[in-house]
Each structure stands twice: as structure tokens, then as C-alpha cells.
C-alpha positions as YAML, in Angstrom:
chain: A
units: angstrom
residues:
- id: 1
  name: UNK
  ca: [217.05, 183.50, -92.82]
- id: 2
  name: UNK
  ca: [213.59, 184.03, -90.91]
- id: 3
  name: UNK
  ca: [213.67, 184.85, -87.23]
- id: 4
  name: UNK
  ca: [211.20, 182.49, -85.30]
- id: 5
  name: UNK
  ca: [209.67, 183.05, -82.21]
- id: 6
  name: UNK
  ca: [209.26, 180.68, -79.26]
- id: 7
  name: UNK
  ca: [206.18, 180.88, -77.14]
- id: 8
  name: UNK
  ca: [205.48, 178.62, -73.90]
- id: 9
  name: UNK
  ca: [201.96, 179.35, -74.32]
- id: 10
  name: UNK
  ca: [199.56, 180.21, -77.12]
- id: 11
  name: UNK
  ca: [196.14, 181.80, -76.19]
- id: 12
  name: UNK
  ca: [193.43, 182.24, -78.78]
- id: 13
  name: UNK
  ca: [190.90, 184.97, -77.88]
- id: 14
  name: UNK
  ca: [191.76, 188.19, -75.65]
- id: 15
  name: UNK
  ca: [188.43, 188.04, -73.97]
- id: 16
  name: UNK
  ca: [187.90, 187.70, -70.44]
- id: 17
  name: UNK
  ca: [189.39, 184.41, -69.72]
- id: 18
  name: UNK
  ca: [191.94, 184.45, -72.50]
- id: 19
  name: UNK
  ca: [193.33, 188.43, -71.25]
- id: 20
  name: UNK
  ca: [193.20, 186.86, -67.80]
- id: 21
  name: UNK
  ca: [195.28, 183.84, -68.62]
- id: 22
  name: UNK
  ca: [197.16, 185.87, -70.52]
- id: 23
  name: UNK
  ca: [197.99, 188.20, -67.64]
- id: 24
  name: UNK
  ca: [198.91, 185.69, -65.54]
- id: 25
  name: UNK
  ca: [200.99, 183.84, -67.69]
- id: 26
  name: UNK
  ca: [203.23, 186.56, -68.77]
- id: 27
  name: UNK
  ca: [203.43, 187.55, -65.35]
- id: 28
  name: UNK
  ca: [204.85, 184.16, -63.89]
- id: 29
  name: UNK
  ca: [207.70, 184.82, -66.48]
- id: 30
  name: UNK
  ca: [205.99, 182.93, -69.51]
- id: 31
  name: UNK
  ca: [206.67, 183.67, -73.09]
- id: 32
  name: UNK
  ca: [203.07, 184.26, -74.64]
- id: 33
  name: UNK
  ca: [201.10, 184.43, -77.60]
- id: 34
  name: UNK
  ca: [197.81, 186.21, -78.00]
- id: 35
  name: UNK
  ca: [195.71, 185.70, -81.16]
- id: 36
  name: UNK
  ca: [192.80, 187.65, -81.64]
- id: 37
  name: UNK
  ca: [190.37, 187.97, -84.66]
- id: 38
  name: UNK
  ca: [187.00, 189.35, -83.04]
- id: 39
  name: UNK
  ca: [185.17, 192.48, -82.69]
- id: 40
  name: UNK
  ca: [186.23, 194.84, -80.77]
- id: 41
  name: UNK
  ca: [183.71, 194.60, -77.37]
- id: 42
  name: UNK
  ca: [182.71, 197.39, -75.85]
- id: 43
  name: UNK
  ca: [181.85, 196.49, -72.34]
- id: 44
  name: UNK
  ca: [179.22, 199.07, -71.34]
- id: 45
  name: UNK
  ca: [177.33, 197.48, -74.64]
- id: 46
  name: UNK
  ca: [178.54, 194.03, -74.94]
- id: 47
  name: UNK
  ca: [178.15, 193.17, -71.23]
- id: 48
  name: UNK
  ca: [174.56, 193.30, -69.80]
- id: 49
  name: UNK
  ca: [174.94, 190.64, -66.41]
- id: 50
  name: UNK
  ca: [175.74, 193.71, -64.65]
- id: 51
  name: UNK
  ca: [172.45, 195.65, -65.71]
- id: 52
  name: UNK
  ca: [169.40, 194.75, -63.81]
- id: 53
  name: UNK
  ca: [166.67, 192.83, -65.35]
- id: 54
  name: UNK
  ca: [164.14, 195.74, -65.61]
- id: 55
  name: UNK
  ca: [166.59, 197.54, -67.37]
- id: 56
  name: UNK
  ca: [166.83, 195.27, -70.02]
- id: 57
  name: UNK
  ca: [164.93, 196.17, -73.49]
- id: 58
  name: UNK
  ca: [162.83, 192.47, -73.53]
- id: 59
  name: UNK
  ca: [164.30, 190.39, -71.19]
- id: 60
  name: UNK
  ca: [164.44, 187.44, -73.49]
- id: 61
  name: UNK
  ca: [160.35, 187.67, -74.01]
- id: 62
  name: UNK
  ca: [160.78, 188.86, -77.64]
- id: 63
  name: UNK
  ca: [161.73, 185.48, -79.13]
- id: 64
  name: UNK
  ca: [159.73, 183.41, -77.20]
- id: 65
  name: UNK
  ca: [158.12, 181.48, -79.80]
- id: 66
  name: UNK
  ca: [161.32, 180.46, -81.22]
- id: 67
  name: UNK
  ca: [162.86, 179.45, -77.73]
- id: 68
  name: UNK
  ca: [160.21, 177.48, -77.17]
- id: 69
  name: UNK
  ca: [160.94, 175.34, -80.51]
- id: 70
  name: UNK
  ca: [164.49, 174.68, -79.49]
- id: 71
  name: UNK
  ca: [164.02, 174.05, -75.67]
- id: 72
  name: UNK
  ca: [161.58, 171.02, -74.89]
- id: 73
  name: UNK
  ca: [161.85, 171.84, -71.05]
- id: 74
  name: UNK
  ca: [160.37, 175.03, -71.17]
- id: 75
  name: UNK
  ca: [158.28, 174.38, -74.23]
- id: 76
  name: UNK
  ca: [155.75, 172.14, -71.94]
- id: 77
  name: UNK
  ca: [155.91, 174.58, -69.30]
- id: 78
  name: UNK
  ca: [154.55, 177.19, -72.04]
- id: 79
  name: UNK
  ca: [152.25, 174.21, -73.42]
- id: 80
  name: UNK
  ca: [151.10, 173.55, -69.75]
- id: 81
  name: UNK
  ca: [150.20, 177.26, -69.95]
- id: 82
  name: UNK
  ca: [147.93, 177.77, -72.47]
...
């Protein structure tokens, strides 16, 4: 007969919110499950809100044609500008 496993919380995604919850859940006493099926993140790559904007390589200018298509807000402010 199969052994099954009991969990008092289930957690999908080991990312920043889900390791957090994770880490406090298990550490009020809680029996926890952690699925994870992503990428592995590297944080000095995958995580730019600490890098100042200069630093970035277009700072969201490259695609602004197609922003502009999905965002009617800011597509008058660019129509406004022309």
C-alpha cells in the first residue's frame, strides 16, 4: 500500500512570495508543499528594480510602437506628440 502525505498548505511557485510564504509557514509548525516548474532565476539577471534606470539597455523605448498599440492612455499622449 502507497504512503500518502498530508500537507496543511500547498504553495505553487518558489518565487518571492511563494519561498516567503513558504518560510513562514513551515516555520509556524505547518506541514508544506512546494511545487515548482519554472526556470531557474538568477537574480543578478532576472531582477532589474534594483538597477538604476540609466543602467538599463532601452529603458522600455525599444518597443514603443507596439506599447503604444496596446495602451490607449499613453497612445494619445504619443499621438498628442507628433
Amino acid at each position: 500500500m502507497a504512503a500518502t502525505n498530508t500537507y496543511d498548505a500547498i504553495i505553487v511557485g518558489s518565487g518571492i512570495t511563494g519561498g516567503w510564504a513558504a518560510k513562514e509557514l513551515t516555520e509556524k509548525g505547518m506541514n508544506v508543499l512546494l511545487l515548482e516548474a519554472g526556470r531557474t532565476i538568477i537574480p543578478e539577471k532576472d531582477y532589474v528594480e534594483h538597477v538604476p534606470v540609466w543602467e538599463l539597455k532601452y529603458r522600455g523605448w525599444d518597443k514603443r510602437a507596439e506599447r503604444a498599440g496596446t495602451q490607449p492612455i499613453q497612445r494619445g499622449v504619443l499621438l498628442r506628440l507628433r
